[in-house]
SERO-4910 file (N, C-alpha, C, O; in steps of 0.05 Angstrom, whole numbers):
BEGIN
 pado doro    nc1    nc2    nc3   cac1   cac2   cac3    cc1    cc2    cc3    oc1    oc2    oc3
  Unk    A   -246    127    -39   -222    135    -26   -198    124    -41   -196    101    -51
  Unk    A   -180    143    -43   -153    134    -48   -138    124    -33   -143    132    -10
  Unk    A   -120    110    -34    -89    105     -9    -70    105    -25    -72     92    -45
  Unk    A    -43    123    -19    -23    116    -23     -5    104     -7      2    117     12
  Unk    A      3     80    -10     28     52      6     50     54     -6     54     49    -29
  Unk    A     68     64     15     94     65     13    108     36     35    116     35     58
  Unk    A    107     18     18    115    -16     17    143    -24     23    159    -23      5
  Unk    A    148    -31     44    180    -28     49    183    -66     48    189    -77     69
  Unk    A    179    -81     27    191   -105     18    203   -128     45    194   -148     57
  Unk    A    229   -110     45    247   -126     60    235   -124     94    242   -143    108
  Unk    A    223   -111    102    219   -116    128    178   -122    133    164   -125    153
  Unk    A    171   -122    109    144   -139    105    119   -126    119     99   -135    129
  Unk    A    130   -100    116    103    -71    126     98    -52    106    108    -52     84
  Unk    A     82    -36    116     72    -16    104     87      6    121     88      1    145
  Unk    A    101     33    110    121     46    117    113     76    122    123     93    137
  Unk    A     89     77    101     71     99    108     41     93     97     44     80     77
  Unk    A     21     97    101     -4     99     84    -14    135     91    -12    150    111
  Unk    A    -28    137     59    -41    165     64    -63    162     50    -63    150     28
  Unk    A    -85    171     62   -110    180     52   -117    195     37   -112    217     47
  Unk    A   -133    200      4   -139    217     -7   -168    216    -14   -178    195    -23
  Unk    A   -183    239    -10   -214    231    -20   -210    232    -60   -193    245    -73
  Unk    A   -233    212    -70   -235    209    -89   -226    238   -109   -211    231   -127
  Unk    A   -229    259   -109   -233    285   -111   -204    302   -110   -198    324   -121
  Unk    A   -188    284    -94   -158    285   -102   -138    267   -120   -115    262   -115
  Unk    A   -151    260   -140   -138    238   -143   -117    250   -160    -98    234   -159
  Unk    A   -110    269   -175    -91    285   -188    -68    293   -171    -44    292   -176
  Unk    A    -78    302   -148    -62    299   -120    -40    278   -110    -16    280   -105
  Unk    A    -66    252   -111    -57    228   -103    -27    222   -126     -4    218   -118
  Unk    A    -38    223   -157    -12    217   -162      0    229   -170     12    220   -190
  Unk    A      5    257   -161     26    273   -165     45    267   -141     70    271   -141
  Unk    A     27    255   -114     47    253    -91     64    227    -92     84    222    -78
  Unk    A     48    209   -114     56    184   -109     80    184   -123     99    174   -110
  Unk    A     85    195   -147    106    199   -167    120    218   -164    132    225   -184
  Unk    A    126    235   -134    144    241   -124    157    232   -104    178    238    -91
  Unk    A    140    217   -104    147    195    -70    169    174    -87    189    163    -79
  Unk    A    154    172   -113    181    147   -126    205    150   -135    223    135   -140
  Unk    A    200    180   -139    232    188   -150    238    197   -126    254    179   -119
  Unk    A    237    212   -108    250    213    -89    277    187    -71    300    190    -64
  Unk    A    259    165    -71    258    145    -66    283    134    -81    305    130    -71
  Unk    A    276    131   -105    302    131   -126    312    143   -125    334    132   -119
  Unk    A    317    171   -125    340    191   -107    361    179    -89    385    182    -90
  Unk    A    346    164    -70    361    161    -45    362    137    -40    360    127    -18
  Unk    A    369    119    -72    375     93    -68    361     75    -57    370     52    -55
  Unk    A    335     83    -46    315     61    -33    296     50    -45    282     60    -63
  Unk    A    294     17    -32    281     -1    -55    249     -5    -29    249    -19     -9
  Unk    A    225     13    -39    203      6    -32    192      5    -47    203     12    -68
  Unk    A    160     -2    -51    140     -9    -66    128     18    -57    126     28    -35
  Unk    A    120     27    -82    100     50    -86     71     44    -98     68     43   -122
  Unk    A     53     42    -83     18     38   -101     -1     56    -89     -3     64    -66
  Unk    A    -15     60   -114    -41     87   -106    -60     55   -114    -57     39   -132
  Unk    A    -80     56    -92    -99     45    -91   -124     47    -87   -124     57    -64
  Unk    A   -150     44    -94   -175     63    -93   -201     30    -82   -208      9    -93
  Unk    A   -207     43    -53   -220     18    -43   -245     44    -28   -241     68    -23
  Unk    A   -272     27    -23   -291     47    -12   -284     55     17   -294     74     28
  Unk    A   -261     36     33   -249     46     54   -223     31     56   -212     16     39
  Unk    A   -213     40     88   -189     27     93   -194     -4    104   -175    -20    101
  Unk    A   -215    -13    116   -223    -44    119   -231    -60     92   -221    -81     84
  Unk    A   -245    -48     82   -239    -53     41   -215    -62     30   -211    -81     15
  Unk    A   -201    -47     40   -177    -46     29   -156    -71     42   -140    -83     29
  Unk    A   -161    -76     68   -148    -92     87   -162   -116     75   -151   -138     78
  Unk    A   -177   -115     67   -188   -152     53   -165   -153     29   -143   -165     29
  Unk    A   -179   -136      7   -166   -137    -25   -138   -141    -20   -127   -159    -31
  Unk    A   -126   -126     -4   -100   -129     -8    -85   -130     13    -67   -114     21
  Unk    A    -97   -156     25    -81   -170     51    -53   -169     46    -44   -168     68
  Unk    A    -34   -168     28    -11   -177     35      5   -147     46     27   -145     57
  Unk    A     -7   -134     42      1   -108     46      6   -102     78     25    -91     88
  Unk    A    -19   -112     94    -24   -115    124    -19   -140    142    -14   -139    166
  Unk    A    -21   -162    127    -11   -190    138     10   -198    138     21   -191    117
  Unk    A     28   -212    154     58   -223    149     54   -248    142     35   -257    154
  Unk    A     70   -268    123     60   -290    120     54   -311    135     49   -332    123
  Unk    A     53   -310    156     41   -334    182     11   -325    175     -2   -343    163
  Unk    A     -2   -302    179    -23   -295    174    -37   -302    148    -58   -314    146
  Unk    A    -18   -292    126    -36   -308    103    -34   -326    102    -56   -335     96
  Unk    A    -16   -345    104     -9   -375    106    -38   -385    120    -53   -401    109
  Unk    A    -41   -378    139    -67   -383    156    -94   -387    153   -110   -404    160
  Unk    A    -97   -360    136   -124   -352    123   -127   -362     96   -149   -358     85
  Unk    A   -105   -375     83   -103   -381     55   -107   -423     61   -113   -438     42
  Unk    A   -101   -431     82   -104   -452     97   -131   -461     97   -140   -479     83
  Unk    A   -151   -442    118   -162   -438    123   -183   -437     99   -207   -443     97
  Unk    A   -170   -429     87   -206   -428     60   -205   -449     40   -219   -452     20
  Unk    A   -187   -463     50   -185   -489     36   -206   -514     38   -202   -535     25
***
């Protein structure tokens, strides 16, 4: 699976996620690299990443910061200490 994360920084979420099966992935970043100029178009500062995990709970491990606010990682990063 693919995801494309449209990363909005300043307020510490995820702004859109989209699903692509492996099989789109030409898809994936044709959408992603219009999602960034767009974006640049209209003066907005988000984080754009195409990411490829075997699912979306996969994905919620690898790249906690994407889904966690920092109390949460702060916690879990505590925590495995």
């Amino acid at each position: 699976m693919l995801f494309l994360i449209e990363y909005d920084r300043s307020r510490g979420n995820v702004a859109q996620m989209t699903e692509f099966d492996d099989s789109e992935r030409e898809l994936a970043e044709k959408t992603r690299l219009n999602l960034e100029l767009k974006l640049h178009r209209q003066g907005i500062s988000k984080e754009v990443v195409l990411l490829e995990a075997t699912s979306k709970e996969a994905l919620r491990i690898t790249h906690r910061r994407y889904f966690e606010d920092l109390v949460e990682l702060a916690r879990s990063s505590a925590s495995s200490t």
